[in-house]
C-alpha positions as CSV (number, residue, x, y, z in Angstrom):
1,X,-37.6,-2.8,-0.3
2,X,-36.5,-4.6,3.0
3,X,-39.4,-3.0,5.4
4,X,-37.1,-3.7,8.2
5,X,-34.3,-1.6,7.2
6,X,-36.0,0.8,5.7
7,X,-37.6,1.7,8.8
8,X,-33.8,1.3,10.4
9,X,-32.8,3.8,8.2
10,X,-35.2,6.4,8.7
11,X,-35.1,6.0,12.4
12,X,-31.4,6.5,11.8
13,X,-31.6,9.4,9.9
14,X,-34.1,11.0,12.3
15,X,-32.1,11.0,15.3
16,X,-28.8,12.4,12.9
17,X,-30.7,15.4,11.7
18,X,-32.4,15.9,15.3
19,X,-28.8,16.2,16.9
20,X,-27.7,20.0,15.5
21,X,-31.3,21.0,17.5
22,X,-31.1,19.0,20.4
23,X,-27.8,19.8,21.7
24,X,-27.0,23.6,20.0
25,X,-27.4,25.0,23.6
26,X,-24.4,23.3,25.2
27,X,-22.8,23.6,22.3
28,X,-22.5,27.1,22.3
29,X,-21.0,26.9,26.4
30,X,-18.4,24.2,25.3
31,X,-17.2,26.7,22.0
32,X,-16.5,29.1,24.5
33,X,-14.8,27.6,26.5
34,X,-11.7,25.9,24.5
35,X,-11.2,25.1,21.2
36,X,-8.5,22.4,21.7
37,X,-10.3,19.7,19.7
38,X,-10.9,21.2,16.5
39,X,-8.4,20.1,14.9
40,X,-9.7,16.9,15.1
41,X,-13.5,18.0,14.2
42,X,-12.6,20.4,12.0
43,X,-9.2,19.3,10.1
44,X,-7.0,21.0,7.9
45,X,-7.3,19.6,3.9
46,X,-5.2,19.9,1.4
47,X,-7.0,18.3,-1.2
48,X,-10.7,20.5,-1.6
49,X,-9.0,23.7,-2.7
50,X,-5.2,23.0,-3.5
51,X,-4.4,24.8,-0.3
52,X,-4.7,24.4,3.5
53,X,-8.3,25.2,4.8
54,X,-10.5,24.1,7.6
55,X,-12.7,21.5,6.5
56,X,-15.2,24.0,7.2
57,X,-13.7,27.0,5.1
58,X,-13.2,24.6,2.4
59,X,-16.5,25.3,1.1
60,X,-16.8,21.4,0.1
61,X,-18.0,18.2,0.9
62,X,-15.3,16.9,3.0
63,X,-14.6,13.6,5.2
64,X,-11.2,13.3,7.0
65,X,-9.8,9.7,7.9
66,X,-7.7,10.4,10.5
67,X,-4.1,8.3,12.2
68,X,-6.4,7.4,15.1
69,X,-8.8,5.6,12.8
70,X,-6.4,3.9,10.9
71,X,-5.0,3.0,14.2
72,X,-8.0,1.9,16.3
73,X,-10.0,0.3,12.8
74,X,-7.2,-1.9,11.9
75,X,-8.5,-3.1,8.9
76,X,-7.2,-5.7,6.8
77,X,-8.8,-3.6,3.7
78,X,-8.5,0.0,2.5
79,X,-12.1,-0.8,0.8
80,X,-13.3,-1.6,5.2
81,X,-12.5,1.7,5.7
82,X,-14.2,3.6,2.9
83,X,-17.3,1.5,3.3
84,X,-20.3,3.7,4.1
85,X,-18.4,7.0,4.3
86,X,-20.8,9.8,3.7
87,X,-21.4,9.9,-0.4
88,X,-19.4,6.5,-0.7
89,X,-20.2,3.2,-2.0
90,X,-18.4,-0.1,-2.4
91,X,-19.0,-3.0,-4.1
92,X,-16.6,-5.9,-4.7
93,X,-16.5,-9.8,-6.4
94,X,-15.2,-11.0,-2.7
95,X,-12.9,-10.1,-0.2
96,X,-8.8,-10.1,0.2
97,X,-7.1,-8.3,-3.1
98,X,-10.6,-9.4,-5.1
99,X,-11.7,-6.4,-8.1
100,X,-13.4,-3.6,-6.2
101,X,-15.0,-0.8,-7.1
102,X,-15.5,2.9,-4.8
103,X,-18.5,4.9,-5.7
104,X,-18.4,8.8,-4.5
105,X,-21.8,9.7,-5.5
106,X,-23.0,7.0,-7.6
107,X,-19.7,7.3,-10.1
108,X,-17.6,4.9,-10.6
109,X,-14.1,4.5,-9.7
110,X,-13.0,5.3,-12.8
111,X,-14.9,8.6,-12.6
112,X,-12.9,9.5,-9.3
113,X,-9.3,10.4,-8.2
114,X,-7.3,8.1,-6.2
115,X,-4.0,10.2,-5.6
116,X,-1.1,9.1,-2.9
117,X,0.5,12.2,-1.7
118,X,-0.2,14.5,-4.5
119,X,0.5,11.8,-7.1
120,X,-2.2,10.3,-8.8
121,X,-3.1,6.3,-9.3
122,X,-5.0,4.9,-11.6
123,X,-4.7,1.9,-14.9
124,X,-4.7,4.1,-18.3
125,X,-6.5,1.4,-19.8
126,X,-9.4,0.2,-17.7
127,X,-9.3,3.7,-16.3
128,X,-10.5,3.2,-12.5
129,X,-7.6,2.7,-9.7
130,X,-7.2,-0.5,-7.9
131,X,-7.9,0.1,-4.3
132,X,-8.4,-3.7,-3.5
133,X,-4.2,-4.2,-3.8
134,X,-3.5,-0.9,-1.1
135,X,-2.5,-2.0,2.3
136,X,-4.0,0.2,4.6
137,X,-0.9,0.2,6.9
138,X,1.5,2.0,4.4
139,X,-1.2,5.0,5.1
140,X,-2.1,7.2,8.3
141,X,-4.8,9.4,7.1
142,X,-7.0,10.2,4.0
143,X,-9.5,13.2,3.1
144,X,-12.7,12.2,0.5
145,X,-14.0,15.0,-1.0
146,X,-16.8,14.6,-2.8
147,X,-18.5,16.3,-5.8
148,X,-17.2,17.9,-9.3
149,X,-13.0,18.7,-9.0
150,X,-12.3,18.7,-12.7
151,X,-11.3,22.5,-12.6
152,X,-8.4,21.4,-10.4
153,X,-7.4,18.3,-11.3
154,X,-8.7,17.8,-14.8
155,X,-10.2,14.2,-16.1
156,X,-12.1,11.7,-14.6
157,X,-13.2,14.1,-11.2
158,X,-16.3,13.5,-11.4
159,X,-17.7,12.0,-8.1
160,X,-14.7,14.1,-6.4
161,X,-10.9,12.6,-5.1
162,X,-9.9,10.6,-2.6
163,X,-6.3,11.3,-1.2
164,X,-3.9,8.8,1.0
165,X,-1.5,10.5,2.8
166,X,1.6,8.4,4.2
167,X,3.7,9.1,6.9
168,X,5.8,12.4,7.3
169,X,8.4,11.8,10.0
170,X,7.5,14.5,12.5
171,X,9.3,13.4,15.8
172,X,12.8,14.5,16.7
173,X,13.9,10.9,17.8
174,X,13.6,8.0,15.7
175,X,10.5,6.7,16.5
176,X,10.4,2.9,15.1
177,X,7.1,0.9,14.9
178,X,6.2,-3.2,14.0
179,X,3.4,-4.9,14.3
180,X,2.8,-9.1,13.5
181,X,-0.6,-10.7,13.8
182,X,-3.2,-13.2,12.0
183,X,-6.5,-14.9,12.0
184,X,-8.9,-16.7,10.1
185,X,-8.5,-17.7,6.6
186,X,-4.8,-18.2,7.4
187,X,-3.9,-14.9,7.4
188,X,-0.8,-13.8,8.3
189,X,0.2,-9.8,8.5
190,X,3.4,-8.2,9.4
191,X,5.0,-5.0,9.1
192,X,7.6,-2.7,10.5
193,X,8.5,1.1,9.9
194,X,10.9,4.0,11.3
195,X,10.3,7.6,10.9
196,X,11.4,11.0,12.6
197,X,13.2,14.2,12.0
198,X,17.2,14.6,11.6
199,X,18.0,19.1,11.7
200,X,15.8,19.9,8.5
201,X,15.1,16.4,7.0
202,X,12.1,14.5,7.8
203,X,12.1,10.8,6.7
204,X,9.4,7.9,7.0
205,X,10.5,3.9,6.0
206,X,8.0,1.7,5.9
207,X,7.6,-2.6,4.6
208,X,4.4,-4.8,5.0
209,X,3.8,-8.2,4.0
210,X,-0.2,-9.8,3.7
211,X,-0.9,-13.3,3.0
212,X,-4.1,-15.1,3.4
213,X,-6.1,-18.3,2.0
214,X,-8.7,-16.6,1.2
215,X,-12.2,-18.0,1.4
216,X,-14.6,-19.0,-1.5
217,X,-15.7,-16.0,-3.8
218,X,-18.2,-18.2,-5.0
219,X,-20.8,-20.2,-3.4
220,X,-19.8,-23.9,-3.3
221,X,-16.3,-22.9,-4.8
222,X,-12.7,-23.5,-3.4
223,X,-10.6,-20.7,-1.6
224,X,-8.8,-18.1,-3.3
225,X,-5.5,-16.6,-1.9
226,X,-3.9,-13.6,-1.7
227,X,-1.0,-12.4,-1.1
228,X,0.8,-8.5,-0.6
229,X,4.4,-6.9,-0.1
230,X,4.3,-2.9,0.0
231,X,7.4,-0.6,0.8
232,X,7.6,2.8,1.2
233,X,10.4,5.6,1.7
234,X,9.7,9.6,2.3
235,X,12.7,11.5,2.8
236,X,12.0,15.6,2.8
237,X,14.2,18.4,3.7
238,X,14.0,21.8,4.4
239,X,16.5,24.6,3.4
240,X,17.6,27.9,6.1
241,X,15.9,29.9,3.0
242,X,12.7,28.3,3.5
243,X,13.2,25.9,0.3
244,X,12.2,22.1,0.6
245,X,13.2,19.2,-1.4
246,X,11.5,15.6,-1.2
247,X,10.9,12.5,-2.6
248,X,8.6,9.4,-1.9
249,X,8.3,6.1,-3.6
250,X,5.7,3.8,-2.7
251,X,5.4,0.1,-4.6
252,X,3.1,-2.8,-4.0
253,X,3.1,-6.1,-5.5
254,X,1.8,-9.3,-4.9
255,X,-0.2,-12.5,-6.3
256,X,-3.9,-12.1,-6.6
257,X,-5.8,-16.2,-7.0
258,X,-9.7,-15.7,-8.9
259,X,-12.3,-18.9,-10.4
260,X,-10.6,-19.0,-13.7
261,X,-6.9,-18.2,-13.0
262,X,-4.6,-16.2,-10.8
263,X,-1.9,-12.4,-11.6
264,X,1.0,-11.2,-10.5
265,X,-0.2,-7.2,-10.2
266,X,2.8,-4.3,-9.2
267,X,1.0,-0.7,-8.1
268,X,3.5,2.6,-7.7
269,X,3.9,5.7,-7.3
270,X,7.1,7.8,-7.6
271,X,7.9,11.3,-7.1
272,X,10.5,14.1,-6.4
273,X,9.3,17.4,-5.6
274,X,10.7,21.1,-5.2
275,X,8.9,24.0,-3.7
276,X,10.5,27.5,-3.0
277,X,9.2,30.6,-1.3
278,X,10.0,32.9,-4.2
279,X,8.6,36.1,-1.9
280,X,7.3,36.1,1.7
281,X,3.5,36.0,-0.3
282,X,4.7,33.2,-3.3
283,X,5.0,30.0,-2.8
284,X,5.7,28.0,-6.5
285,X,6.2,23.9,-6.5
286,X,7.0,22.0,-9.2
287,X,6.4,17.9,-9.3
288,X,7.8,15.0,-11.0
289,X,6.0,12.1,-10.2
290,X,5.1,8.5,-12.2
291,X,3.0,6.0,-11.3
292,X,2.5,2.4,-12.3
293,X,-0.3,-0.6,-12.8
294,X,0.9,-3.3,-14.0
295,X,-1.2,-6.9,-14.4
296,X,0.1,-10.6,-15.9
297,X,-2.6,-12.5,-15.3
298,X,-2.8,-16.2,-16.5
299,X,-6.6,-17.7,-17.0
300,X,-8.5,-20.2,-18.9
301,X,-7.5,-17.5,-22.4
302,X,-3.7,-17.8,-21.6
303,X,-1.3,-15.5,-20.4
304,X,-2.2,-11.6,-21.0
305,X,0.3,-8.7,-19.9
306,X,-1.6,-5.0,-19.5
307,X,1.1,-2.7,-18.0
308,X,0.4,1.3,-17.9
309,X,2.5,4.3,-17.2
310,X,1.8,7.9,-16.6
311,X,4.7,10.3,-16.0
312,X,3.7,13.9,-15.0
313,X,5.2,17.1,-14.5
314,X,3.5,19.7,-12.5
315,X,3.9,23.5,-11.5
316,X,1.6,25.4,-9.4
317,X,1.8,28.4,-7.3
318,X,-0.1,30.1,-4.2
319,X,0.4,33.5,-4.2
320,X,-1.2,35.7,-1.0
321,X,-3.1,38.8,-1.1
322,X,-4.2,39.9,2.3
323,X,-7.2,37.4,3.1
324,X,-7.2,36.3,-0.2
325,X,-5.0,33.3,-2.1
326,X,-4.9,33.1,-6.2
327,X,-3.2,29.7,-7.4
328,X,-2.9,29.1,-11.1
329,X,-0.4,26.2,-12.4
330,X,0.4,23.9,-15.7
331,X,0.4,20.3,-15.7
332,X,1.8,18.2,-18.7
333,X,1.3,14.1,-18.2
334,X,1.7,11.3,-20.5
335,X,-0.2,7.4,-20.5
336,X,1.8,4.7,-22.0
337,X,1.0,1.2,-22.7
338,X,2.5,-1.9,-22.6
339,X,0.2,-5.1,-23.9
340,X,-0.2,-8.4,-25.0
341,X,-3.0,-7.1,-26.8
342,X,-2.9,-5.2,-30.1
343,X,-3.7,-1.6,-29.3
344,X,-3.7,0.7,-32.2
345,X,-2.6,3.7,-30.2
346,X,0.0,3.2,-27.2
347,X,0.4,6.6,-25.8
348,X,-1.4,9.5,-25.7
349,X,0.0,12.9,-23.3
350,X,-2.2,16.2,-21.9
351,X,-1.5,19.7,-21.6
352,X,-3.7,21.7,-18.9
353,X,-3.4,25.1,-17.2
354,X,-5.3,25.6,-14.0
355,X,-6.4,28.9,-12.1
356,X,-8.1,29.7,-8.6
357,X,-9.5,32.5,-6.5
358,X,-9.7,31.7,-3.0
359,X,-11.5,35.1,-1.8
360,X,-12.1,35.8,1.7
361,X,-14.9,39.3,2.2
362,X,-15.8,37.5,6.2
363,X,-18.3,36.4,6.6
364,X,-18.7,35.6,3.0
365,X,-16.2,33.4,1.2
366,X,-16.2,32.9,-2.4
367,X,-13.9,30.7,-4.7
368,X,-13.7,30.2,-8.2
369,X,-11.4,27.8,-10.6
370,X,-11.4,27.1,-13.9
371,X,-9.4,24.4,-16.1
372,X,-8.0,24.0,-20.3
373,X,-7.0,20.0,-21.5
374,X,-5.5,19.5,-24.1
375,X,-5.8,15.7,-25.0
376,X,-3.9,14.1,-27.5
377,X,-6.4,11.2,-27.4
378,X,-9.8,13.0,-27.5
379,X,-9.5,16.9,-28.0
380,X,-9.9,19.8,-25.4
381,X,-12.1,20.3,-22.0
382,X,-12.8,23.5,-20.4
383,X,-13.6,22.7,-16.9
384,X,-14.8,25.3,-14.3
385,X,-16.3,25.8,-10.4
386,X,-17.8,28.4,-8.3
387,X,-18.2,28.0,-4.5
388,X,-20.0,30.4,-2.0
389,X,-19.9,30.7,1.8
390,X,-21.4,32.4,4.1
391,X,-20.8,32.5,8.1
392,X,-24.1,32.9,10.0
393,X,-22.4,32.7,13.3
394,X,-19.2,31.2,15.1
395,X,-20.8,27.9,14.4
396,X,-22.5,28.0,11.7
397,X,-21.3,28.3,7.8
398,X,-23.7,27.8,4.3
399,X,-22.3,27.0,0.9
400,X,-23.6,26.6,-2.1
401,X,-21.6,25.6,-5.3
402,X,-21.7,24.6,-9.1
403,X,-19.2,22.6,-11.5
404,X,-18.7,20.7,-13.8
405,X,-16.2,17.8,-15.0
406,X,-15.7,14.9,-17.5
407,X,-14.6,11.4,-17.4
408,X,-12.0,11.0,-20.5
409,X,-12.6,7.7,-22.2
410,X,-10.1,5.4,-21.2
411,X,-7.8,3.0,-23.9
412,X,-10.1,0.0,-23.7
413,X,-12.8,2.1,-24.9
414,X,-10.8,3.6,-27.7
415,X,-8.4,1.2,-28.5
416,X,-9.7,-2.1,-27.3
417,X,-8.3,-4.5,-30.2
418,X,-11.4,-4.9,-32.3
419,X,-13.6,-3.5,-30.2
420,X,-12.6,0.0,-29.4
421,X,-13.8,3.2,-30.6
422,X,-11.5,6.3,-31.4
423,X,-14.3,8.2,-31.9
424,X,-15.5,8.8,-28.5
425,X,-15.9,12.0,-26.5
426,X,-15.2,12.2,-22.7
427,X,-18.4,12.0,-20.7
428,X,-18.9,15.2,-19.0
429,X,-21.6,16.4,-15.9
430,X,-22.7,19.5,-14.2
431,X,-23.5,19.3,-10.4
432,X,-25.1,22.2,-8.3
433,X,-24.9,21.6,-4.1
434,X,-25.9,22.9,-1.3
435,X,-24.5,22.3,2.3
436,X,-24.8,23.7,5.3
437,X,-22.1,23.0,8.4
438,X,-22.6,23.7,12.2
439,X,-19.1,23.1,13.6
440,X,-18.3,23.5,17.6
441,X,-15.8,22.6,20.2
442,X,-16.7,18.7,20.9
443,X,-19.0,17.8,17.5
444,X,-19.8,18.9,14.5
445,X,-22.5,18.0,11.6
446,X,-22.5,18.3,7.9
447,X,-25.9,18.4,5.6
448,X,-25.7,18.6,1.7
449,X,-28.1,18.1,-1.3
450,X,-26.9,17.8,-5.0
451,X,-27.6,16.6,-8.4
452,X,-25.4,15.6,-11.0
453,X,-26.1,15.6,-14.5
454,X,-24.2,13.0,-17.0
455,X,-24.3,13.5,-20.6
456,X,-22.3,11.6,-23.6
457,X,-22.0,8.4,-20.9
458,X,-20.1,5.7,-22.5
459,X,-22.0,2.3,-23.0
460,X,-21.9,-0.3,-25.3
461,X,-24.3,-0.2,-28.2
462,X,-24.9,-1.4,-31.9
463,X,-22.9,0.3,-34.6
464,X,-24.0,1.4,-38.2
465,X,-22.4,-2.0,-38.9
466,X,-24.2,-3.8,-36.6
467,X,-21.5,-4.6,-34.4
468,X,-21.0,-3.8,-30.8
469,X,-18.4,-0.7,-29.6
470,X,-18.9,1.1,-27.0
471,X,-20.7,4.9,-27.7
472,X,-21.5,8.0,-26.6
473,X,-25.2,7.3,-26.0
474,X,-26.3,7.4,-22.5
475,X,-27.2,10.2,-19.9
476,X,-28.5,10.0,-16.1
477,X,-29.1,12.3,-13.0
478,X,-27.9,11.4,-9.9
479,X,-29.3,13.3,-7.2
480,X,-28.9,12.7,-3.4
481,X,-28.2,13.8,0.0
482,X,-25.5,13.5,2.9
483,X,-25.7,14.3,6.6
484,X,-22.7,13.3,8.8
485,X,-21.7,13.9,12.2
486,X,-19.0,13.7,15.2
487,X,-18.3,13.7,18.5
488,X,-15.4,13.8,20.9
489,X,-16.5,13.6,25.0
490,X,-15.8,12.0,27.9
491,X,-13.3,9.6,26.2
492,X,-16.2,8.8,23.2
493,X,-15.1,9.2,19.7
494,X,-18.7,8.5,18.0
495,X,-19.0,8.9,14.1
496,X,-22.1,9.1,11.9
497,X,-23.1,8.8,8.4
498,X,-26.1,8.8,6.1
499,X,-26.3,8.6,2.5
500,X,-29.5,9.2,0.4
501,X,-28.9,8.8,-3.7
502,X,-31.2,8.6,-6.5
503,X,-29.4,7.7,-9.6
504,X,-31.3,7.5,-12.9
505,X,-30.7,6.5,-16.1
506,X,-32.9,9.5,-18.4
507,X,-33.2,6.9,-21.2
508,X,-34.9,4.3,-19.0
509,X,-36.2,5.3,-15.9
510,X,-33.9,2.7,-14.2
511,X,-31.7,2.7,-11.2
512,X,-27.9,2.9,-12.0
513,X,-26.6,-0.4,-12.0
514,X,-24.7,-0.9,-8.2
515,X,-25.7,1.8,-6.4
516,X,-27.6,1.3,-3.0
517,X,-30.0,4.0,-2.7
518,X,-29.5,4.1,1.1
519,X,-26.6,3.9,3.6
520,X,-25.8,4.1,7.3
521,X,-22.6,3.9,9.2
522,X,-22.5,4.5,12.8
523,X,-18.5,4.2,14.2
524,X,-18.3,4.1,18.2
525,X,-15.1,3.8,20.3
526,X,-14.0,4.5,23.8
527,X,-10.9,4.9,25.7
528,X,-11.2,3.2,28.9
529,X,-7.2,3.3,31.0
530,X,-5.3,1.2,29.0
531,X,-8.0,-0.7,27.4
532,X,-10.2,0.4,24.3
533,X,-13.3,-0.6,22.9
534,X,-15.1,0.1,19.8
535,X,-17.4,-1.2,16.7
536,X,-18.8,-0.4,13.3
537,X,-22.0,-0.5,12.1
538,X,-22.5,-0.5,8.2
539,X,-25.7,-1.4,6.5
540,X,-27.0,-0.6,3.0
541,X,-30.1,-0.9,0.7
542,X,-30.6,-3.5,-1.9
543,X,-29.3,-2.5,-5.3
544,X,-29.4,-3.9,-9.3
545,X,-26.9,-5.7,-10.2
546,X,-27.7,-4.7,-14.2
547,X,-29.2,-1.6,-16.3
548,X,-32.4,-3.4,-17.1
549,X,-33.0,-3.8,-13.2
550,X,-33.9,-7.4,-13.2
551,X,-31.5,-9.1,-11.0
552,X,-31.5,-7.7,-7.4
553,X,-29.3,-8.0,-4.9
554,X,-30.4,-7.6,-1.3
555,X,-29.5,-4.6,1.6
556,X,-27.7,-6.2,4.2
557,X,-26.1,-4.8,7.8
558,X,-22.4,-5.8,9.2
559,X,-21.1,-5.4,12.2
560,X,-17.5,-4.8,13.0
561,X,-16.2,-5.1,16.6
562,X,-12.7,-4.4,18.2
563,X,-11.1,-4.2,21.2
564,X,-7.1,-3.0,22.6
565,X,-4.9,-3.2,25.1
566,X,-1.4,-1.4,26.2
567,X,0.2,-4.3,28.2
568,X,3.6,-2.2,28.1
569,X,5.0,1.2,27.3
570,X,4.3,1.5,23.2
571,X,3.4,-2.1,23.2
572,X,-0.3,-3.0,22.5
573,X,-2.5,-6.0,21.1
574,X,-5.8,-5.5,19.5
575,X,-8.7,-8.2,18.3
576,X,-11.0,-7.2,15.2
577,X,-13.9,-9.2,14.7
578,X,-15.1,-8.3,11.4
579,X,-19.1,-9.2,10.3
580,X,-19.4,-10.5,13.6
581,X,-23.0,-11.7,13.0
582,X,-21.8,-14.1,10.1
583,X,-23.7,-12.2,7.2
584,X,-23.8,-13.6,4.0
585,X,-23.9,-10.5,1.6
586,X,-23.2,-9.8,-2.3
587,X,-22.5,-6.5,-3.5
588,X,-22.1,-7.8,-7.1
589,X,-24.0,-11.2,-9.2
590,X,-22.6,-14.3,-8.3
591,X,-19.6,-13.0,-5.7
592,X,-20.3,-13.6,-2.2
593,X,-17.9,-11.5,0.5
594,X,-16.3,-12.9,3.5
595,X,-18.1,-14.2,6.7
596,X,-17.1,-14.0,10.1
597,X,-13.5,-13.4,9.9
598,X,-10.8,-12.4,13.5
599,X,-7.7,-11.1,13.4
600,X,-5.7,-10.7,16.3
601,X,-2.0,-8.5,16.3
602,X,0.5,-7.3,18.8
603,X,2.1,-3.4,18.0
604,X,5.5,-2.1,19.1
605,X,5.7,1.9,19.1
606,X,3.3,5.0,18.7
């Protein structure tokens, strides 16, 4: 291991851990006297339990990505913006629209939930989502929750879900918005937007267009471009009786250039929704949504076409009793296919019926969910999770929790012509955590522990015919730990995060393929007048690059700096300067990422 950032790391750590003791006296004054930030400490989420709660009544692992990061960050990337979360990992084969993959808690992408406003994301067939093709402009806040949510939103939430929330419209006026910019690589980015609220009806429009150069992927090779166009329309409205209506579409498409060929890729997500207030305690929704990955790629093989569907209805309702909240829903989905390649099967739909207790005995808190699938594909899952709480103080809250989940084999892995396996099971995991929070009026911190165990993982291995297919034949343990904190004073935002993981393979002893072991991300801004100023500091541990843990790839630190300025009422410019030290870093074999790379923009509007 790299001595020197070993020693970084535990240095880092240190001071993190040392912070709850060091500064729990004034903490306790500044509680008392207003509570005015805590809504930006200590944020609302929707995603952890299905219904609104505190992120520190959530009973969960919970980071919340707020409109003033998005804002002040600016990042060409949604992938910048993950990087070095607590619990997350990213690796990637190079920069701009290039295949990426986002590890919550050493799983993989395709054993975590990307959703976009309720509606998940993801290809049926390679069975991750593509993050690498979202345009971080179309969003304005996010919320990672990390660890087992299978009991509420059934396969593949494994590592936890991630959830992108677009723009509501909350303004009476109409409050229009543009931005153009660029910088090195020729890049070029533009976009424009108008939201507000009209009586009852809230609506959000929104267009971006990304096009860069690119910059080798591979050392010694030539650029590779990419290019974006996203749109996005939200209209909502809300009835005298309480009822709302809404709909939301969201599509991205663009050209993606790679070492043996290029593809035209289209991600989307469509929805309408109904929820009505069937009692002053009952609140039922129902949800139509589809979403879309399509990929024609043309390489050195030809001209391929992999296009997948899922259409999903869904009905829950939250019903109130006193303190407490009971939720219980169905969900009915179907995965379609559309392929150049041969798949025996082209379709496959699930049935699933969800419950959950959200009981509130102050200061104890205890919620309970459990989850039936019904896969046409690969048979039934029971699912289930049980969270505890308790409130030592005003400040202070301990949870403790235990689920489990399974990734459902994707169509590549059953259907793959020639290849593919119909046989498989869906891998499935049990995880226990422990957490404790200490929330107060200008900071908070957050401490968990777990271990997740994997059982039936799929990998490829020798058949009774002595050909390759993948099989049920692997299992590891992934254990690790997460401490994060935030502070908001004298015009300071400052954000921490560390990230310990051990992730094991039981059969061999090795490390997990891609998985740092270590992570630190330190996020520092200040508001000075007119002017702001801030940087990012993300560094990492080395990690394998394959199971047998032969080729390594080294840790490495970036540093992100940027800077704004408000020339004008609602006009503004702002300079990134992302890896400003010029470091040359691989996160997979054989990719290298981008080096120093500016980008300068002007904004009109909030």
């Amino acid at each position: 291991m790299n001595h020197r950032y070993h020693t970084a790391a535990k240095r880092a750590a240190f001071s993190m851990a040392a912070l709850p003791l060091a500064f729990h006296i004034q903490a306790e004054a500044q509680y008392a006297e207003t509570t005015t930030d805590l809504a930006t400490l200590d944020p609302v989420v929707v995603t952890a339990a299905l219904a609104p709660r505190t992120a520190n009544a959530s009973l969960s692992s919970v980071s919340v990505l707020e409109e003033a990061t998005f804002r002040r960050q600016d990042p060409t990337s949604l992938t910048d913006l993950l990087r070095g979360q607590p619990g997350v990992d990213v690796t990637s084969n190079g920069n701009f629209g290039k295949s990426s993959s986002v590890y919550l808690r050493g799983a993989p992408s395709d054993a975590s939930v990307l959703m976009i406003d309720g509606i998940r994301l993801r290809s049926a067939t390679a069975g991750g989502a593509a993050f690498q093709y979202l345009d971080p402009r179309m969003f304005d806040r996010a919320e990672i929750v990390r660890g087992p949510r299978g009991s509420l939103y059934g396969a593949d939430a494994v590592g936890g879900v991630i959830q992108l929330f677009t723009p509501e419209g909350d303004e009476e006026e109409p409050q229009p918005r543009m931005s153009v910019g660029g910088g090195s690589f020729d890049t070029q980015r533009l976009s424009a937007g108008v939201s507000g609220r009209e009586g009852g009806t809230r609506y959000s429009f929104a267009a971006s267009h990304f096009n860069t150069d690119g910059q080798p992927i591979r050392r010694g090779g030539e650029d590779k471009g990419y290019d974006n166009t996203s749109a996005l329309a939200r209209v909502a409205h809300i009835f005298e009786s309480g009822a709302e209506v809404g709909v939301l579409a969201l599509r991205v498409r663009g050209n993606n250039e790679y070492d043996s060929g290029e593809n035209d890729f289209v991600q989307q997500v469509a929805g309408v929704y109904a929820e009505l207030p069937v009692t002053d305690t009952w609140q039922s929704r129902l949800t139509l949504s589809e979403a879309r990955d399509e990929l024609d790629t043309i390489d050195n093989f030809g001209a391929s076409v992999i296009d997948t569907r899922t259409q999903t209805a869904r009905w829950q309702n939250n019903i109130q009793f006193g303190p407490h909240e009971l939720i219980a829903g169905a969900e009915i989905s179907e995965d379609r296919v559309l392929s150049t390649n041969d798949f025996d099967v082209t379709s496959r739909d699930n049935k699933a019926v969800f419950t959950q207790g959200l009981l509130d005995f102050s200061p104890f808190a205890i919620q309970a969910s459990l989850r039936y699938d019904d896969n046409e594909a690969y048979g039934d899952e029971v699912t289930g999770s049980l969270a505890l709480g308790y409130e030592l103080d005003n400040y202070h809250t301990l949870r403790a929790s235990v689920g489990t989940a399974f990734k459902a084999p994707s169509f590549n892995d059953l259907y793959w012509p020639d290849s593919g396996n119909p046989d498989l099971n869906p891998e499935t995991s049990e995880t226990i955590e422990v957490g404790v929070r200490g929330q107060y009026h200008q900071w908070f911190w957050d401490l968990a522990a777990f271990q997740n165990d994997y059982d039936d993982m799929i990998a490829w291995a020798p058949t009774s015919s002595g050909l390759w297919a993948p099989q049920n034949v692997n299992s590891a343990r992934i254990r690790g730990a997460e401490l994060s904190s935030g502070v908001e004073v004298n015009d300071w935002t400052l954000q921490a995060a560390f990230t310990y993981l051990d992730p094991e393979d039981r059969a061999t002893g090795n490390r997990l393929a891609r998985r740092a072991t270590q992570s630190v991300r330190l996020d520092a801004d200040r508001e000075l007048g007119g002017w702001s100023l801030g940087g990012s500091l993300v560094a990492q541990s080395y990690r394998y690059d394959n199971t047998t843990n032969t080729q390594r790839l080294g840790g490495y630190g970036l540093v992100n700096l940027r800077a704004g300025w408000q020339f004008a009422p609602l006009w503004s410019a702002r300079v990134t300067l992302e890896n400003a030290f010029d470091k040359e870093y691989s996160t997979t074999r054989d990719y290298i990422n981008a080096g120093r790379a500016g980008f300068l923009s002007v904004h009109f509007g909030q």
